[in-house]
ROSEDREN-488135 format. One record per atom (N, C-alpha, C): residue number from 1; atom name; x, y, z. Coordinates in Angstrom, 1 decimal, decimal comma, always signed. Layout:
BEGIN
[pt NUM; CA; [X; Y; Z]]
...
//
This chain:
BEGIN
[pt 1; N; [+1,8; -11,4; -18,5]]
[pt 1; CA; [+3,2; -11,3; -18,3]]
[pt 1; C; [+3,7; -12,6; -17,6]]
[pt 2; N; [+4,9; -13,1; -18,4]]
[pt 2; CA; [+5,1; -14,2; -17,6]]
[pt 2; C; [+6,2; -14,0; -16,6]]
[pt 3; N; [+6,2; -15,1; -15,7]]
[pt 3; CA; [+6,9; -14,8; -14,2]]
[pt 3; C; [+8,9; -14,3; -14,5]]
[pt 4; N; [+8,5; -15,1; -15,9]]
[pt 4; CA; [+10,0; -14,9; -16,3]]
[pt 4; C; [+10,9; -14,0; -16,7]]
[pt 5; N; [+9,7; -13,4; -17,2]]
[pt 5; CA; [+9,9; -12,1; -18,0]]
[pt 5; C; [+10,2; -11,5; -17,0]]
[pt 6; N; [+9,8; -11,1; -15,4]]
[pt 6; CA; [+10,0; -10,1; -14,6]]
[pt 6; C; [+11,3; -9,9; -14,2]]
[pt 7; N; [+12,0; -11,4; -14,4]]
[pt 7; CA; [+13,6; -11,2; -14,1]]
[pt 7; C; [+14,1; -9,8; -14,7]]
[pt 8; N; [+13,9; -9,5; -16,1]]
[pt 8; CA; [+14,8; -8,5; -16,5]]
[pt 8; C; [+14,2; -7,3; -16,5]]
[pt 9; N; [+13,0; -7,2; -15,6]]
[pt 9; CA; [+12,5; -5,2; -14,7]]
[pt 9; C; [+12,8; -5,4; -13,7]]
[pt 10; N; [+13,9; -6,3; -12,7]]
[pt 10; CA; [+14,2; -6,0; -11,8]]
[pt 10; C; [+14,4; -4,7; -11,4]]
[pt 11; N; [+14,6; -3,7; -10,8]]
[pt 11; CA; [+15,3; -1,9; -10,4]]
[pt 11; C; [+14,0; -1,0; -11,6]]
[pt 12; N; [+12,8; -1,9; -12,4]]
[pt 12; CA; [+12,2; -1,0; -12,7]]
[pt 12; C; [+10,8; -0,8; -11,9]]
[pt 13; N; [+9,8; +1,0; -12,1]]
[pt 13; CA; [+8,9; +1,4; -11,7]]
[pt 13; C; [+7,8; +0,2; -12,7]]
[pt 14; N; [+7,0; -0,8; -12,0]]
[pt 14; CA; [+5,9; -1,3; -12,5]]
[pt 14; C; [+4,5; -0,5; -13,1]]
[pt 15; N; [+4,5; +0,4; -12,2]]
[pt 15; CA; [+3,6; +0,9; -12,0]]
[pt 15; C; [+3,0; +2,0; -11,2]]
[pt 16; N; [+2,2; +3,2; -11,5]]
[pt 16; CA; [+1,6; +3,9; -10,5]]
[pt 16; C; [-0,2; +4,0; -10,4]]
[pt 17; N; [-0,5; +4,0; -9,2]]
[pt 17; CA; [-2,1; +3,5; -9,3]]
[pt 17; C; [-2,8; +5,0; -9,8]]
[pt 18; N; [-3,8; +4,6; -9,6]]
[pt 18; CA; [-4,7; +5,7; -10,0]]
[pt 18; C; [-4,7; +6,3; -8,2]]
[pt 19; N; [-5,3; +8,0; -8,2]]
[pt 19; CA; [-5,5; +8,5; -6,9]]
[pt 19; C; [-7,0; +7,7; -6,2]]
[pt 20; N; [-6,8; +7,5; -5,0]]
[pt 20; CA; [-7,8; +7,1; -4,2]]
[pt 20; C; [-8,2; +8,1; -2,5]]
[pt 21; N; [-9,2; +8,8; -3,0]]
[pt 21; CA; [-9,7; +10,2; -1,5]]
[pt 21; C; [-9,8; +8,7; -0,2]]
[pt 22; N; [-9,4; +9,3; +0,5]]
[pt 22; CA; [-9,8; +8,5; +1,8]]
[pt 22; C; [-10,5; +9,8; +2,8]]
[pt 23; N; [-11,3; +9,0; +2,9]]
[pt 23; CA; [-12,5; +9,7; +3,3]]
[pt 23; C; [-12,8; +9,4; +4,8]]
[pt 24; N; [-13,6; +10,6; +5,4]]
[pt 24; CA; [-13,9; +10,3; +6,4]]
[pt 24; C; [-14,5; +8,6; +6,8]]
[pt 25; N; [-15,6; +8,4; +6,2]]
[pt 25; CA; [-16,5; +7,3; +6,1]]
[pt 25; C; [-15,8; +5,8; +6,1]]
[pt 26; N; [-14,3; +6,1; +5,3]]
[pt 26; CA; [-13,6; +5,2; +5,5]]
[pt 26; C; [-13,0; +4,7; +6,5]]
[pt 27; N; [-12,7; +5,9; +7,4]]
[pt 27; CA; [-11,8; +5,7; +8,3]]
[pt 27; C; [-13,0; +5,0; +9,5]]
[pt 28; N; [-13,9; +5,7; +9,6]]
[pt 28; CA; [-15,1; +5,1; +10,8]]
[pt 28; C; [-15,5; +4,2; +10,1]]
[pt 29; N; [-15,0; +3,6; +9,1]]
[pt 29; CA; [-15,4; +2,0; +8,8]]
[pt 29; C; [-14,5; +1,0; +9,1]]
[pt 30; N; [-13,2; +1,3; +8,9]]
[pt 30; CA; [-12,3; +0,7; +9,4]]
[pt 30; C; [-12,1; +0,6; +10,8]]
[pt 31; N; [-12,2; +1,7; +11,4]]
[pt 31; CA; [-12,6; +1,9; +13,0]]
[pt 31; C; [-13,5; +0,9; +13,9]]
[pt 32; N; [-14,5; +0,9; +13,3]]
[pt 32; CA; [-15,0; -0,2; +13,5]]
[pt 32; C; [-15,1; -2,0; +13,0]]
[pt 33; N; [-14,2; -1,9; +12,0]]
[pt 33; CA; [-14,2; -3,3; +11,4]]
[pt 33; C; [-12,5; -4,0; +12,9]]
[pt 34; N; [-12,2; -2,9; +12,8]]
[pt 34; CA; [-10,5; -2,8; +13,8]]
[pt 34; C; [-10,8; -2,7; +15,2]]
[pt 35; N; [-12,1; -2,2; +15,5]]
[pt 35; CA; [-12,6; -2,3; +17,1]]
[pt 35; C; [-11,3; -0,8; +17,6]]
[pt 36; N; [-10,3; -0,1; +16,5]]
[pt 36; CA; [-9,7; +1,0; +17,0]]
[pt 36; C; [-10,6; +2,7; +17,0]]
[pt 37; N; [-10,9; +2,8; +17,9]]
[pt 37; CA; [-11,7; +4,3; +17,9]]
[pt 37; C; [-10,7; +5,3; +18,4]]
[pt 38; N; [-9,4; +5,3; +18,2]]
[pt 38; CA; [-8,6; +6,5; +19,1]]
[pt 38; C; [-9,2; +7,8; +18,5]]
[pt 39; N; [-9,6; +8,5; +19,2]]
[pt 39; CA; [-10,2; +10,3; +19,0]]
[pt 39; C; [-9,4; +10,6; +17,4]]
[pt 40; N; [-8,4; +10,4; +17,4]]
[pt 40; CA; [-7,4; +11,1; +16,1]]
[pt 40; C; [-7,9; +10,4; +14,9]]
[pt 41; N; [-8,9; +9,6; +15,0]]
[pt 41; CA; [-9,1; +9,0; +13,7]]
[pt 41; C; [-10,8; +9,3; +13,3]]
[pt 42; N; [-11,1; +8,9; +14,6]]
[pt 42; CA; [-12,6; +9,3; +14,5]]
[pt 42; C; [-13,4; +10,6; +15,1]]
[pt 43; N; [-12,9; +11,5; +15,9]]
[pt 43; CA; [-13,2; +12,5; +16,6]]
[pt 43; C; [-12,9; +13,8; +15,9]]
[pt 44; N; [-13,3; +14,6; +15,0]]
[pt 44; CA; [-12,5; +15,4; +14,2]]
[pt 44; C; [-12,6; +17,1; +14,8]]
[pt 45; N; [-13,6; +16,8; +16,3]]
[pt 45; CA; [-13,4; +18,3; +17,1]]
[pt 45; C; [-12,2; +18,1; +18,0]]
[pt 46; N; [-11,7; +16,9; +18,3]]
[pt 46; CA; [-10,5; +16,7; +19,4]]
[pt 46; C; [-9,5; +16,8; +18,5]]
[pt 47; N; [-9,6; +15,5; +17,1]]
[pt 47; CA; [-8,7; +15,6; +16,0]]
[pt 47; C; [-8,2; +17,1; +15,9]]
[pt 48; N; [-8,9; +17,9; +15,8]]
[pt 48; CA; [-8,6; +19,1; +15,2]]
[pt 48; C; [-7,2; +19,8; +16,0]]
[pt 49; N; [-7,3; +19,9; +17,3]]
[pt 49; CA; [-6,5; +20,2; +18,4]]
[pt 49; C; [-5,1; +20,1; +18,5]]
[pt 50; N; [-4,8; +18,6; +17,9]]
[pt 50; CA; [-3,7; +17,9; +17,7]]
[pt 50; C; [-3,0; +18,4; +16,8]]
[pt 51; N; [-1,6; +18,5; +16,7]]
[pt 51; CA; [-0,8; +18,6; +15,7]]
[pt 51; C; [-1,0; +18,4; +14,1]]
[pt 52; N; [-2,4; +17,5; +13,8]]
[pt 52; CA; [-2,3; +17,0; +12,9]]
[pt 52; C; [-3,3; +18,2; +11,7]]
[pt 53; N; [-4,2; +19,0; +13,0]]
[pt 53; CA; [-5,2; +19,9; +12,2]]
[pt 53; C; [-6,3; +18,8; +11,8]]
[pt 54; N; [-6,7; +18,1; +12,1]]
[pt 54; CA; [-7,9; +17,0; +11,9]]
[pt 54; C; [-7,5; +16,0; +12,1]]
[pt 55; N; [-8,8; +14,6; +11,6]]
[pt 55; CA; [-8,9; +13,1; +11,7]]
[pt 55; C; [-7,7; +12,6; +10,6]]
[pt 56; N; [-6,8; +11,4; +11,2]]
[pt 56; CA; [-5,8; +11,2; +10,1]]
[pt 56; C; [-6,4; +9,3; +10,0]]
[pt 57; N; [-6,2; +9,0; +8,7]]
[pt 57; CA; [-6,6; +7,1; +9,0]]
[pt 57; C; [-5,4; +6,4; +9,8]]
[pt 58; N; [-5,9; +5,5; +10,2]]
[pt 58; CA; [-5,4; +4,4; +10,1]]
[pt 58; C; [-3,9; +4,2; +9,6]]
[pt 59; N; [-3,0; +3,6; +10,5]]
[pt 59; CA; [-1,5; +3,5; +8,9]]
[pt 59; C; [-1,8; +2,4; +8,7]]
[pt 60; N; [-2,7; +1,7; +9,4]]
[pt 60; CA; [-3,2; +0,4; +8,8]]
[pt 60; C; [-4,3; +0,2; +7,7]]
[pt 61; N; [-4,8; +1,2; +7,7]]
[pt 61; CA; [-5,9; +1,0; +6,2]]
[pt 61; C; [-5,1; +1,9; +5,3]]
[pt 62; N; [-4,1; +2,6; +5,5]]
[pt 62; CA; [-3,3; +3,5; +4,5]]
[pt 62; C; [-2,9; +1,7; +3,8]]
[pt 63; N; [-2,4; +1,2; +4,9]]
[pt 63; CA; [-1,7; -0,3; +4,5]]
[pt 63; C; [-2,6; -0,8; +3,5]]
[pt 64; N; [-3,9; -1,5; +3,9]]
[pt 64; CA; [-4,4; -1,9; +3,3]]
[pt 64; C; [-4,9; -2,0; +1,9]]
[pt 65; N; [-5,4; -0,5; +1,5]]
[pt 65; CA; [-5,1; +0,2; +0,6]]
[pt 65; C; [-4,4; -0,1; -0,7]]
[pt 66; N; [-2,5; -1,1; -0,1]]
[pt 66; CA; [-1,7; -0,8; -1,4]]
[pt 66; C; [-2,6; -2,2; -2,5]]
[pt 67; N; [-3,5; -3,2; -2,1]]
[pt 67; CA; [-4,2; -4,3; -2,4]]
[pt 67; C; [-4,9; -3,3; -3,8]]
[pt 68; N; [-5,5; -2,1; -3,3]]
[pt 68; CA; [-6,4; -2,0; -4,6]]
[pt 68; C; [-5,4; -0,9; -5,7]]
[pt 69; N; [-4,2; -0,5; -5,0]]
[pt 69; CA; [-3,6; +0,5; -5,6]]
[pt 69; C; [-2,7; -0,4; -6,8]]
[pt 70; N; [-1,9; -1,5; -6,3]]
[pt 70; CA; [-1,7; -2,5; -6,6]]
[pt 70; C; [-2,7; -3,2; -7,9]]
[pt 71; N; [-3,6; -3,2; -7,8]]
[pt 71; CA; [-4,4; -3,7; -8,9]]
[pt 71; C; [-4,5; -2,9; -9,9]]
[pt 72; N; [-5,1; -1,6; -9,5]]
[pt 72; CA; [-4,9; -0,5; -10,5]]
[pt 72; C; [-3,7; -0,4; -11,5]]
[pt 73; N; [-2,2; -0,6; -10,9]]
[pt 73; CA; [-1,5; +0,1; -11,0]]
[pt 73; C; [+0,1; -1,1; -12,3]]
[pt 74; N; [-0,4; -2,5; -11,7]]
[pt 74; CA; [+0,1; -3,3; -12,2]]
[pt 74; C; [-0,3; -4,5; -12,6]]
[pt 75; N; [+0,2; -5,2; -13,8]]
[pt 75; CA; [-0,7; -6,2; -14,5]]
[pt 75; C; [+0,1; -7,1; -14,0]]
[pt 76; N; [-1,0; -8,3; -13,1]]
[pt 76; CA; [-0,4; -9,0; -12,5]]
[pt 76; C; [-0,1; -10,2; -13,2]]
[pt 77; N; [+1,2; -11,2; -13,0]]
[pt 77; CA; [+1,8; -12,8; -13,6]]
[pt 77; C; [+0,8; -13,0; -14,3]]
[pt 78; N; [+0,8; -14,2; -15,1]]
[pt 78; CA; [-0,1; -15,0; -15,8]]
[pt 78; C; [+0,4; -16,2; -15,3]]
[pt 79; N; [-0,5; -16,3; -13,7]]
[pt 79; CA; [+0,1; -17,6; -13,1]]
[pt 79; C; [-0,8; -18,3; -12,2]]
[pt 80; N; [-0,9; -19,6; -11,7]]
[pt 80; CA; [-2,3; -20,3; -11,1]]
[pt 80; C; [-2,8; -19,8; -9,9]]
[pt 81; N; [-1,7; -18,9; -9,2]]
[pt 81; CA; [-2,2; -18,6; -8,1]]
[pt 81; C; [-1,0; -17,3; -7,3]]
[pt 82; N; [-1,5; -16,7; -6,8]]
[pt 82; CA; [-0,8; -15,7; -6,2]]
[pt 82; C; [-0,8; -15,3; -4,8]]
[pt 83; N; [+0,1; -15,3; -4,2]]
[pt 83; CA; [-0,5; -14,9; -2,5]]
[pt 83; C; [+0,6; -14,0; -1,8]]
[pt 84; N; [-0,2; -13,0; -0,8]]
[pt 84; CA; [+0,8; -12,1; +0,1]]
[pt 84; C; [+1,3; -12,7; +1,0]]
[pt 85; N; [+2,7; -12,6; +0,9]]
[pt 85; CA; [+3,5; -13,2; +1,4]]
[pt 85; C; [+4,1; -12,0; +2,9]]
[pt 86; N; [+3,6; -11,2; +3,0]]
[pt 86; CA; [+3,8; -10,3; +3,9]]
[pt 86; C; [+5,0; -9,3; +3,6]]
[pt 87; N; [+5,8; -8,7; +4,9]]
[pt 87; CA; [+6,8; -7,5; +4,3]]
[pt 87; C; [+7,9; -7,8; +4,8]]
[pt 88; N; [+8,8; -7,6; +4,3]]
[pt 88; CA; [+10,0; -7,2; +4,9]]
[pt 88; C; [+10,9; -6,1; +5,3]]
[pt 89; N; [+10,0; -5,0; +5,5]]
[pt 89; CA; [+10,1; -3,9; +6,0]]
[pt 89; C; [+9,1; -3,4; +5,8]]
[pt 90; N; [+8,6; -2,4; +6,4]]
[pt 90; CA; [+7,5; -1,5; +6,6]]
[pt 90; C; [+7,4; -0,1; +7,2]]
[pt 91; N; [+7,7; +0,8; +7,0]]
[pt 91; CA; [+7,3; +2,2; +7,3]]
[pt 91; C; [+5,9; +3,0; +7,5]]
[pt 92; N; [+5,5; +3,9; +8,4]]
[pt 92; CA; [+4,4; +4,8; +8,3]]
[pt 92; C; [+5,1; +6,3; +8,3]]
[pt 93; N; [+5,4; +7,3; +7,0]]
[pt 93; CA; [+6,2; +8,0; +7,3]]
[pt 93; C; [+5,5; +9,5; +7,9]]
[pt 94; N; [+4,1; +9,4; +7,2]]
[pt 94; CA; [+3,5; +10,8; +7,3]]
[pt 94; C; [+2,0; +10,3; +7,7]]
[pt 95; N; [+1,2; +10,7; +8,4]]
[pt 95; CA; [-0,2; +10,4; +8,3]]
[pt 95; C; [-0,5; +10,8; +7,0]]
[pt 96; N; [-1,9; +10,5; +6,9]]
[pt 96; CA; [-2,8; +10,6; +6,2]]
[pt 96; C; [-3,6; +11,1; +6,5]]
[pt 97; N; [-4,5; +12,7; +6,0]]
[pt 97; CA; [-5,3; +13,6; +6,9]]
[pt 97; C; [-6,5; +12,8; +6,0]]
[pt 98; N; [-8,0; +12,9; +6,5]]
[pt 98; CA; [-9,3; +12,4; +6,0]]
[pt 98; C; [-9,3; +13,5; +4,5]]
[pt 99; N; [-10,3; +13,3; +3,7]]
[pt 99; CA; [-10,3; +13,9; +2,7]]
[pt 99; C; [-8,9; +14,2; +1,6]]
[pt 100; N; [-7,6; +13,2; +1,9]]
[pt 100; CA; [-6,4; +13,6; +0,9]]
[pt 100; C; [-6,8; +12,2; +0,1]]
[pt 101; N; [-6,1; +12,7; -1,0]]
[pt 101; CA; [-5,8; +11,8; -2,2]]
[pt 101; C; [-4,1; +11,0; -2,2]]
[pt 102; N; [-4,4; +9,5; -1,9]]
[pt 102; CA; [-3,3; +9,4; -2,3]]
[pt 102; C; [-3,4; +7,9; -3,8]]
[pt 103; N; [-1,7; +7,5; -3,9]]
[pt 103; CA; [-1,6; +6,7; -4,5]]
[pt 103; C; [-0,7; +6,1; -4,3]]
[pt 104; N; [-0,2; +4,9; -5,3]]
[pt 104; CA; [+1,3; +3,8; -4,9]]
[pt 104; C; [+1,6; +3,8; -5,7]]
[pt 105; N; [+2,8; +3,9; -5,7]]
[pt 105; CA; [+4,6; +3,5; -6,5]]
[pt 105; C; [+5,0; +2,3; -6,5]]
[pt 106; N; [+5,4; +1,6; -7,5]]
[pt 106; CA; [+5,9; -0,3; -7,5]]
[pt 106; C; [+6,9; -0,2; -8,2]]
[pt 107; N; [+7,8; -0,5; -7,3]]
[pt 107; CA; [+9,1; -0,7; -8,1]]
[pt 107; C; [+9,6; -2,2; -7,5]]
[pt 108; N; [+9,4; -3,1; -8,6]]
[pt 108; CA; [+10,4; -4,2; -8,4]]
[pt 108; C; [+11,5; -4,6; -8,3]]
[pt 109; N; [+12,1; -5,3; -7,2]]
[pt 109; CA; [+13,2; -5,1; -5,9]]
[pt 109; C; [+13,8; -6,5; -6,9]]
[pt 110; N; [+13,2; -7,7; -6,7]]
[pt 110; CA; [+13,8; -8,6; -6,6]]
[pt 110; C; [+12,6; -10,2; -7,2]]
[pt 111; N; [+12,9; -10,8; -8,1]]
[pt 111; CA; [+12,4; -12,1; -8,3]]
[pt 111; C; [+12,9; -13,4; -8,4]]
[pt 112; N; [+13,1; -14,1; -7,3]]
[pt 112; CA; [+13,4; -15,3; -7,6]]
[pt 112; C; [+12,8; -16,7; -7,7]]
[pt 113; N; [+13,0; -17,3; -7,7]]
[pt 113; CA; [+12,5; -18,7; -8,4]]
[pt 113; C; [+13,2; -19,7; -7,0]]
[pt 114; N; [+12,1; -19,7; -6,2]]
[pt 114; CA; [+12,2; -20,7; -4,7]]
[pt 114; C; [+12,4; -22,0; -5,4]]
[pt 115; N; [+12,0; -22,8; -5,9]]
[pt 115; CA; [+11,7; -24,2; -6,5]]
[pt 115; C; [+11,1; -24,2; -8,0]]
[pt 116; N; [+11,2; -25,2; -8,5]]
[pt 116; CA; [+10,2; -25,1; -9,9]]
[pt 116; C; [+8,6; -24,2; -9,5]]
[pt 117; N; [+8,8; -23,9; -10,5]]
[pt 117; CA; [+7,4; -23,0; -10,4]]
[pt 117; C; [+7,0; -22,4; -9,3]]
[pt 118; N; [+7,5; -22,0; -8,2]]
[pt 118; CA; [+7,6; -21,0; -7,4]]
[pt 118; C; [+8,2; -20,0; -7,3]]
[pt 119; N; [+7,7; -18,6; -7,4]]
[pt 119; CA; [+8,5; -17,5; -7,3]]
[pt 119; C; [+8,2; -16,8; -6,1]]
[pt 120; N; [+9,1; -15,9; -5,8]]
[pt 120; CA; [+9,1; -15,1; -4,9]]
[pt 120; C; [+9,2; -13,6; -5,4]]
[pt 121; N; [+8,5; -12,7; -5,2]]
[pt 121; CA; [+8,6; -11,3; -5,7]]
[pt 121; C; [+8,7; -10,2; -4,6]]
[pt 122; N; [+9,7; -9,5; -4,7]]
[pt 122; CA; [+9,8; -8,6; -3,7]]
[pt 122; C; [+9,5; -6,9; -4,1]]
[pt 123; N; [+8,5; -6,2; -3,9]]
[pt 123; CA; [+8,2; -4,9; -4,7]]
[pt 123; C; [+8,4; -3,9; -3,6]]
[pt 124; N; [+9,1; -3,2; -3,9]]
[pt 124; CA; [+9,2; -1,6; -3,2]]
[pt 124; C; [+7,7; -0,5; -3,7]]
[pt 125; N; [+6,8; -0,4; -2,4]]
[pt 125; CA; [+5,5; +0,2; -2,6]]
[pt 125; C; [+6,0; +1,6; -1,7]]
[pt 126; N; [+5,8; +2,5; -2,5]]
[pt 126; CA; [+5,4; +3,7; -1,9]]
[pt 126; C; [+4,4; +4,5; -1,7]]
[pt 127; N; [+3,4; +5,0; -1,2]]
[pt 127; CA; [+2,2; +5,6; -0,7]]
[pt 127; C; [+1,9; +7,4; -1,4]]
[pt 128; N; [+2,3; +7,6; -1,9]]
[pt 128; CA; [+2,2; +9,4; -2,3]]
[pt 128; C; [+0,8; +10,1; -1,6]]
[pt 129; N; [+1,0; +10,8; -1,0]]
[pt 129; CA; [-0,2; +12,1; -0,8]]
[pt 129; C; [+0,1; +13,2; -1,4]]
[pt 130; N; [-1,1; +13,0; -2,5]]
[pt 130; CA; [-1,2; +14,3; -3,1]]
[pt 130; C; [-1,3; +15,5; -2,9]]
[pt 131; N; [+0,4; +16,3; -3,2]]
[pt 131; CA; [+0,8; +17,5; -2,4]]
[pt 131; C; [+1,3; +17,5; -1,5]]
[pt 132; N; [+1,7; +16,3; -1,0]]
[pt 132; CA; [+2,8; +15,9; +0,3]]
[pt 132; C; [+4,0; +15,9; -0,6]]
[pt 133; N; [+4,9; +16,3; +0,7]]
[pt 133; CA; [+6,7; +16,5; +0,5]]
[pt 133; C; [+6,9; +15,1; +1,2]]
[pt 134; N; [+6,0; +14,7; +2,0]]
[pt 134; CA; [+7,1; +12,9; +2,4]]
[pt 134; C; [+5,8; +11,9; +1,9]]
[pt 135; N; [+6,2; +10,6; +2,0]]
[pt 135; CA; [+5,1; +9,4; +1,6]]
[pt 135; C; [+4,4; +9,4; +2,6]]
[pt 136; N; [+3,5; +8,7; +2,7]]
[pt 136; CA; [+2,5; +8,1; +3,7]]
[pt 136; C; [+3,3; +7,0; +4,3]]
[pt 137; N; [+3,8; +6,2; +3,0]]
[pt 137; CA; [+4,3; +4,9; +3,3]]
[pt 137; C; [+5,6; +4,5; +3,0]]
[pt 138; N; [+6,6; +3,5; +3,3]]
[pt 138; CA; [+6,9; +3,3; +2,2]]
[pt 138; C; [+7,4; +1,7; +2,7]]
[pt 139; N; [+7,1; +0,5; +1,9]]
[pt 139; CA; [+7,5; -0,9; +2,1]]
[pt 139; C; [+8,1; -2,0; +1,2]]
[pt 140; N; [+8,4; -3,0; +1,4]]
[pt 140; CA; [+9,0; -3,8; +0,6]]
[pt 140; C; [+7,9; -4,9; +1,4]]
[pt 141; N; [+7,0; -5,3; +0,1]]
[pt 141; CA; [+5,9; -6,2; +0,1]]
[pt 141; C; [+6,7; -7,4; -0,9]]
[pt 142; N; [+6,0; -8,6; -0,2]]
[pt 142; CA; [+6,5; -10,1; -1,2]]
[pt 142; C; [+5,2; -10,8; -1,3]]
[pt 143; N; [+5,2; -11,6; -2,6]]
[pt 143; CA; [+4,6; -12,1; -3,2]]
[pt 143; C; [+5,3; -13,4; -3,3]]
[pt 144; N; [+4,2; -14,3; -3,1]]
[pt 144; CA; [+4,6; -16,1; -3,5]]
[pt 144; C; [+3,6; -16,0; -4,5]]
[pt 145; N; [+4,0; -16,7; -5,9]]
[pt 145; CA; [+3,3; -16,8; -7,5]]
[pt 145; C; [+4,0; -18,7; -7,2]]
[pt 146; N; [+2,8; -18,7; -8,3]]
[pt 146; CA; [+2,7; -20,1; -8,1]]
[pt 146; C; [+2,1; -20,2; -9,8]]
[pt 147; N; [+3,0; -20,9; -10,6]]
[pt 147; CA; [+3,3; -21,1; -11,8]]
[pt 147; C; [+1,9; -22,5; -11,9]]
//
């Protein structure tokens, strides 16, 4: 797809990923990649106690996450180079309990054209947990493409 073409799906759904379980194993890997051990993530007899009824991840590996959901879910530019450009808003709306399924929503916000052959892309990512009433997530992620 070329960068140009994206102008005219501005306000459209790109894409939805396939479901991804996040798993206990996940979370005590991130836990340790993050040096974060708070009991609610890794502790699942204390977890339990808490409002939450178990170990919930990370809203930072929920985050991380939208990278492979993202790939699944949308066919990216036909362009030399592409880079996360970070967010311009960010939400964590619901945890994420260990053992749920979720996935991501892409709806493209906005594309402009910084200079010749640089774009800017702005995508509305949503988080779904399968059988949740609210998201996990929900953000406005940007992209620098580089023509």
């Amino acid at each position: 797809m070329k960068l140009e073409d994206l102008q005219s799906r501005i306000g459209e759904v790109l894409g939805t990923s396939e479901w991804i379980e996040v798993t206990q194993a996940q979370i005590d890997a991130f836990a340790d990649a993050t040096d974060d051990h708070q009991f609610i993530h890794v502790n699942p007899a204390m977890a339990a106690a808490t409002p939450f009824g178990g170990t919930i991840a990370h809203g930072f590996l929920t985050l991380s996450l939208l990278s492979a959901m993202m790939a699944s879910a949308v066919e990216p530019p036909a362009v030399m180079m592409s880079i996360n450009y970070g967010f311009d808003k960010m939400r964590f709306v619901t945890p994420v309990r260990s053992g749920k399924r979720i996935r991501g929503h892409f709806k493209l916000l906005e594309m402009v054209e910084k200079r010749p052959g640089q774009w800017q892309q702005k995508v509305e990512a949503t988080v779904e947990i399968e059988g949740g009433d609210k998201p996990a997530l929900i953000a406005e992620w940007l992209f620098q493409h580089f023509a």
